[in-house]
C-alpha positions in Angstrom: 40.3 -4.5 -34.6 38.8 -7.5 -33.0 38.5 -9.4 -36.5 42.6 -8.3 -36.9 43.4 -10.1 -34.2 41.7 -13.2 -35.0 43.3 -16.6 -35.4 43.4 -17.5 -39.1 41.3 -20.4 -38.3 39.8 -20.0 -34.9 37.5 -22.2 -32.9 33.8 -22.4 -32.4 34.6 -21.3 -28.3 36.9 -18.3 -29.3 34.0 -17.2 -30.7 30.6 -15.5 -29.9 27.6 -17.4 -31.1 25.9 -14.2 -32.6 29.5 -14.2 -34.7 29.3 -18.3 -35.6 25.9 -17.4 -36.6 26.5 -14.5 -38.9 29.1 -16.7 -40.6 26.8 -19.6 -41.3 23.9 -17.3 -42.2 26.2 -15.6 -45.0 26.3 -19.0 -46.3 23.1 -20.9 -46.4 21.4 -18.7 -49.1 17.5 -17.6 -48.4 15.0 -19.9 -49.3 12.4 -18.6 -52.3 9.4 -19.2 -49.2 10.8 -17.8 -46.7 8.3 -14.6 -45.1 11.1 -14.0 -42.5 14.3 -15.2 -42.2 17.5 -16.2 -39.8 17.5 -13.3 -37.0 14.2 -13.3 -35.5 12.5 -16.1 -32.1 11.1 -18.0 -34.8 11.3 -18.4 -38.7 8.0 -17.5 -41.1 7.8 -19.8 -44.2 4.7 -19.7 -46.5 2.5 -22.6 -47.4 0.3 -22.1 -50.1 -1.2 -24.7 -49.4 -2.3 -24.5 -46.3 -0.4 -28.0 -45.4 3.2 -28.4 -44.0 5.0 -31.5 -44.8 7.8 -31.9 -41.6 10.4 -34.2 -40.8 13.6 -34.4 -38.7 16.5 -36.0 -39.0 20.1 -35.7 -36.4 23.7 -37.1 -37.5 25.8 -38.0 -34.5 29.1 -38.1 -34.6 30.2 -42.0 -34.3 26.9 -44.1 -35.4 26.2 -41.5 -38.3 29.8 -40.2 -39.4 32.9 -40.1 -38.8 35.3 -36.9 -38.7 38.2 -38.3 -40.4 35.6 -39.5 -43.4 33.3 -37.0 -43.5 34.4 -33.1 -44.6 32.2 -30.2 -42.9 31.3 -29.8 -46.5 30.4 -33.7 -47.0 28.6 -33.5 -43.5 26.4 -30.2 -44.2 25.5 -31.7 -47.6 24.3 -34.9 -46.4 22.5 -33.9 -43.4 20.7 -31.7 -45.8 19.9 -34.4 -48.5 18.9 -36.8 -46.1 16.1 -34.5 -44.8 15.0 -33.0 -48.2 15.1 -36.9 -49.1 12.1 -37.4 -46.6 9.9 -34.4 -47.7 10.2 -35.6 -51.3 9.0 -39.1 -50.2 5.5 -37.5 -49.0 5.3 -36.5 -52.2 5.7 -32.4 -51.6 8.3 -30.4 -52.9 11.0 -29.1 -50.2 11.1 -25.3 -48.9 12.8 -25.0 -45.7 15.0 -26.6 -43.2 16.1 -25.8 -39.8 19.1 -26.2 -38.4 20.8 -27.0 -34.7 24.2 -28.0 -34.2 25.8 -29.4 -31.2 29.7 -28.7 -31.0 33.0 -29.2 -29.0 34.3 -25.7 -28.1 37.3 -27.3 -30.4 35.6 -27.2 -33.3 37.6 -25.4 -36.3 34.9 -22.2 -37.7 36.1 -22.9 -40.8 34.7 -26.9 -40.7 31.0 -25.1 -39.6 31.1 -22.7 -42.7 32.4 -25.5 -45.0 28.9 -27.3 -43.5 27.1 -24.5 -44.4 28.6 -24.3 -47.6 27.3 -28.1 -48.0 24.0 -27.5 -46.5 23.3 -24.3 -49.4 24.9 -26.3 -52.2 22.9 -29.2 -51.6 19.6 -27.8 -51.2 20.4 -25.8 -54.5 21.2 -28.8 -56.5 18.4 -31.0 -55.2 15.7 -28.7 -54.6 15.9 -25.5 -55.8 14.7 -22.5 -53.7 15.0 -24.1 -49.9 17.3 -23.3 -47.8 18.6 -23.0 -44.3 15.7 -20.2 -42.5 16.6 -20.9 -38.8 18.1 -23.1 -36.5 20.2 -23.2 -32.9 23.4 -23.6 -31.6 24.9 -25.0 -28.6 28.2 -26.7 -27.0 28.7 -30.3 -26.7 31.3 -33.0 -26.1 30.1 -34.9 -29.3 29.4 -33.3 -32.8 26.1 -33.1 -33.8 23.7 -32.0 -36.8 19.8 -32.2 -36.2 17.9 -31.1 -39.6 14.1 -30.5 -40.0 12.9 -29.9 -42.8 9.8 -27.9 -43.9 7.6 -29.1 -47.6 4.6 -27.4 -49.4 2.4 -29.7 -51.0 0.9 -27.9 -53.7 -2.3 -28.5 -53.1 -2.3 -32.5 -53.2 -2.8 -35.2 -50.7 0.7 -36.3 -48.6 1.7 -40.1 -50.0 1.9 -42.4 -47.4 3.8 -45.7 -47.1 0.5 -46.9 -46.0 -2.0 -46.8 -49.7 0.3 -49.8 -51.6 -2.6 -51.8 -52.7 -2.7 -55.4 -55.0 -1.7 -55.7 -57.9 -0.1 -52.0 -57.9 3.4 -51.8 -60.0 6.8 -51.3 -57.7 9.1 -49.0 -58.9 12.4 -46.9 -57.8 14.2 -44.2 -58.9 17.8 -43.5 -57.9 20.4 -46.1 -57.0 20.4 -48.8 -54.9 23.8 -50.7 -53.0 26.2 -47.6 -54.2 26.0 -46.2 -51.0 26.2 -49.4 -48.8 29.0 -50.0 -51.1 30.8 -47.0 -50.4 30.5 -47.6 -46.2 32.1 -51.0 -47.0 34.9 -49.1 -48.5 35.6 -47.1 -45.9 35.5 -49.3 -43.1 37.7 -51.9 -45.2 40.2 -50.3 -46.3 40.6 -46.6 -44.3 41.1 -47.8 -40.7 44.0 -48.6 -38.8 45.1 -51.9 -36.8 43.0 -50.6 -33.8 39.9 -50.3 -36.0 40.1 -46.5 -35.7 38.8 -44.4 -38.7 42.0 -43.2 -40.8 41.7 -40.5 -43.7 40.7 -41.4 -47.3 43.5 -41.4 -49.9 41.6 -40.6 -52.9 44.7 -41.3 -54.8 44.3 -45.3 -53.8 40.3 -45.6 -55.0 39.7 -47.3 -58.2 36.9 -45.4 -60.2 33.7 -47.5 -59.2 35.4 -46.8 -55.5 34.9 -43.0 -55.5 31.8 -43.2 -57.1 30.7 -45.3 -53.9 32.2 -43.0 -51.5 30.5 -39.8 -53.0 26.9 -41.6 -53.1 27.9 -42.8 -49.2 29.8 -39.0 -48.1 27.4 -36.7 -50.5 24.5 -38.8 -51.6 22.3 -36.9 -54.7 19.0 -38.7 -54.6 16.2 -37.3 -57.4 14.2 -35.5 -54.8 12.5 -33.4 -57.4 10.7 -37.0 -58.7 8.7 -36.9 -55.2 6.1 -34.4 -56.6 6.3 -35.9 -60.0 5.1 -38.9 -58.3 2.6 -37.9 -56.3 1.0 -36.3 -59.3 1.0 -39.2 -61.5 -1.1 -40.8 -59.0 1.4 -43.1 -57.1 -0.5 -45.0 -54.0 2.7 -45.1 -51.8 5.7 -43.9 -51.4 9.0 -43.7 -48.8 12.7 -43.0 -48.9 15.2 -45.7 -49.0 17.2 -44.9 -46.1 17.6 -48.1 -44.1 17.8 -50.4 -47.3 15.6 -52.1 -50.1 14.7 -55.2 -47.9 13.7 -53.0 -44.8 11.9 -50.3 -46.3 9.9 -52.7 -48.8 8.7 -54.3 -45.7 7.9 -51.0 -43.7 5.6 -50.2 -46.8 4.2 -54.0 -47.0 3.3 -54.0 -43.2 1.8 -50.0 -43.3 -0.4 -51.4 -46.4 -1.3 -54.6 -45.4 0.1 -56.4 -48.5 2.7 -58.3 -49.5 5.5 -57.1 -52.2 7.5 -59.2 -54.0 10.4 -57.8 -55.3 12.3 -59.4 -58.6 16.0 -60.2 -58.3 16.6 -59.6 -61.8 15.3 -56.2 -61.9 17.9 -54.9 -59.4 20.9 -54.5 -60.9 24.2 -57.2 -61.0 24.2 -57.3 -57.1 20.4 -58.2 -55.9 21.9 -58.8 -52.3 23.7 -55.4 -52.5 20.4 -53.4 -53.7 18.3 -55.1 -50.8 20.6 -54.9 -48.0 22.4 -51.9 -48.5 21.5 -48.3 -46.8 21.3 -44.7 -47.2 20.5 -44.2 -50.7 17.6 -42.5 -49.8 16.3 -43.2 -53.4 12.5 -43.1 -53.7 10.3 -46.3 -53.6 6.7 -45.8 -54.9 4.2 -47.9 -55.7 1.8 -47.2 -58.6 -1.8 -48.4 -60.2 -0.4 -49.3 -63.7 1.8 -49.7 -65.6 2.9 -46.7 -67.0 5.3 -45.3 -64.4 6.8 -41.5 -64.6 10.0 -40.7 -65.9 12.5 -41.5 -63.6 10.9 -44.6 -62.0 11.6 -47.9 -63.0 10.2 -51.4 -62.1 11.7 -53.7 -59.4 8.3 -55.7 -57.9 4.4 -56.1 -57.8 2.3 -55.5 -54.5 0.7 -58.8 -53.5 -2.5 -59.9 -51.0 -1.3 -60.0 -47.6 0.0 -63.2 -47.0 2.1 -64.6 -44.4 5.4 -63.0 -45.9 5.5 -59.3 -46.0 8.4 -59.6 -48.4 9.4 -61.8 -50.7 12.3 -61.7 -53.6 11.3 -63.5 -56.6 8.4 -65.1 -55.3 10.0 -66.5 -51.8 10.1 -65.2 -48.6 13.1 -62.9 -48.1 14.1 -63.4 -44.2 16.9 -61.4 -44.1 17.4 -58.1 -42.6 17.8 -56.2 -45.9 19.0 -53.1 -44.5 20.4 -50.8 -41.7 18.8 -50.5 -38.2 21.5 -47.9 -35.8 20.4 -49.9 -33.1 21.5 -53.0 -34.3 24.0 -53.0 -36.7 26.1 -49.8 -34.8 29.3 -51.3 -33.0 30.4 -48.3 -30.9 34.0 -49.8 -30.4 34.6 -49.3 -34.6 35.7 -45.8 -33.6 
């Protein structure tokens, strides 16, 4: 009788949280590890291993998305991808993630399912047999999704960011500047005169538009190359979150070297492929080179010298990518 009287679409606080749990749960699929599930203090996932590869991520509402960009389903995808992005770069293949959102009592159910809905689909495009095992729920003035992800590394060593050596080849695989691209689209042309976000017209995007949004709103980086990586014997490795330029330099300064990155090897917009964010492609370094399928040159790992990154042979002093801390301007809305 209770479910009769329902609103069509109610809110997360007209709601029990043992009912907005059930709802998400009958969404997020069971992950193939999983020894026991949603339902219980505490998860159980097995690692054959005997190693856990674990990582966290949180979107917030404001520095990380906006509501009037971002769908529940864009939101649950990317909050997956971002996290399954950072297991992948140790090299391990994903199995689990846990979940704990933050809400307004205002918050529409049917935006949490659609984030569930995002959270299963992108796990089972990207990594095939993890999903959602556990997670938390409370109330909150401002949205939020925190993510931690669980990996199994098959038996092999975790990459590091820190094992780039000389004369090792750098490579990539997935794209570089789509995403940044996108965010430029958005905050150029879909906010209003008081620099508010406004909804996206799909109708108004030009083709190479929409494919910039989707890499920025629902990224789909190859995080099934991570373990193909690894095996083929890659020295380092890292996700391109914050941007080329940024993360090049993280992985120069853990390894002590130097890596020169060549202009012409990324793409018509060099500037665009260093400095732009969220791509979360993979960036690996390896011994030869013969590089895996999937990977494809863009530098050499140098001596350390007084440059931890240079493009085409000179130093590169820009900031080549995204720091929230820095580049964040709370009044954009």
């Amino acid at each position: 009788m209770h479910d009769a009287l329902e609103p069509a679409d109610p809110t997360v606080g007209e709601l029990s949280e043992g009912e907005i749990l059930r709802r998400i749960v009958a969404r997020t699929g069971r992950a193939s590890a999983t020894v026991v599930g949603p339902g219980d203090d505490a998860a159980v996932v097995a690692a054959p291993s005997g190693s856990v590869v674990a990582t966290t991520d949180t979107l917030v509402h404001g520095p990380d998305f906006r509501l009037a960009w971002s769908s529940g389903y864009d939101l649950g995808w990317k909050a997956a991808t971002v996290n399954l992005a950072d297991v992948a770069a140790m090299g391990a293949r994903p199995t689990a993630l846990l979940v704990a959102l933050a809400m307004p009592n205002d918050t529409r159910v049917s935006y949490v399912e659609r984030l569930a809905d995002g959270l299963r689909d992108a796990c089972d495009a990207l990594a095939p047999g993890c999903a959602v095992v556990g997670g938390d729920l409370t109330v909150s003035a401002t949205l939020t999704v925190a993510v931690t992800a669980l990996g199994d590394l098959e038996g092999r060593e975790a990459v590091l960011r820190s094992g780039a050596r000389p004369g090792d080849v750098v490579a990539v695989a997935g794209e570089l500047g789509v995403s940044g691209r996108g965010l430029r689209v958005l905050f150029d042309r879909f906010r209003d005169a008081h620099g508010s976000p406004v909804p996206v017209d799909a109708a108004v995007l030009a083709p190479g538009e929409r494919e910039a949004l989707d890499a920025q709103l629902r990224p789909s980086p190859p995080i099934g190359l991570g373990p193909v990586a690894a095996v083929a014997g890659a020295t380092a490795m890292m996700d391109v979150s914050d941007g080329l330029g940024l993360d090049a330099r993280r992985m120069a300064d853990a390894s002590d070297v130097t890596i020169d990155l060549d202009p012409g090897a990324l793409g018509p917009d060099a500037t665009a492929a260093i400095e732009g964010g969220e791509d979360h492609a993979l960036l690996a370094a390896f011994p030869g080179d013969v590089l895996p399928p999937g990977f494809r040159p863009v530098g050499r790992v140098l001596p350390r010298g007084a440059d931890a990154l240079r493009v085409g042979g000179r130093p590169y002093g820009g900031p080549g990518g995204w720091d929230p801390y820095r580049d964040w301007d709370s009044s954009a809305g």
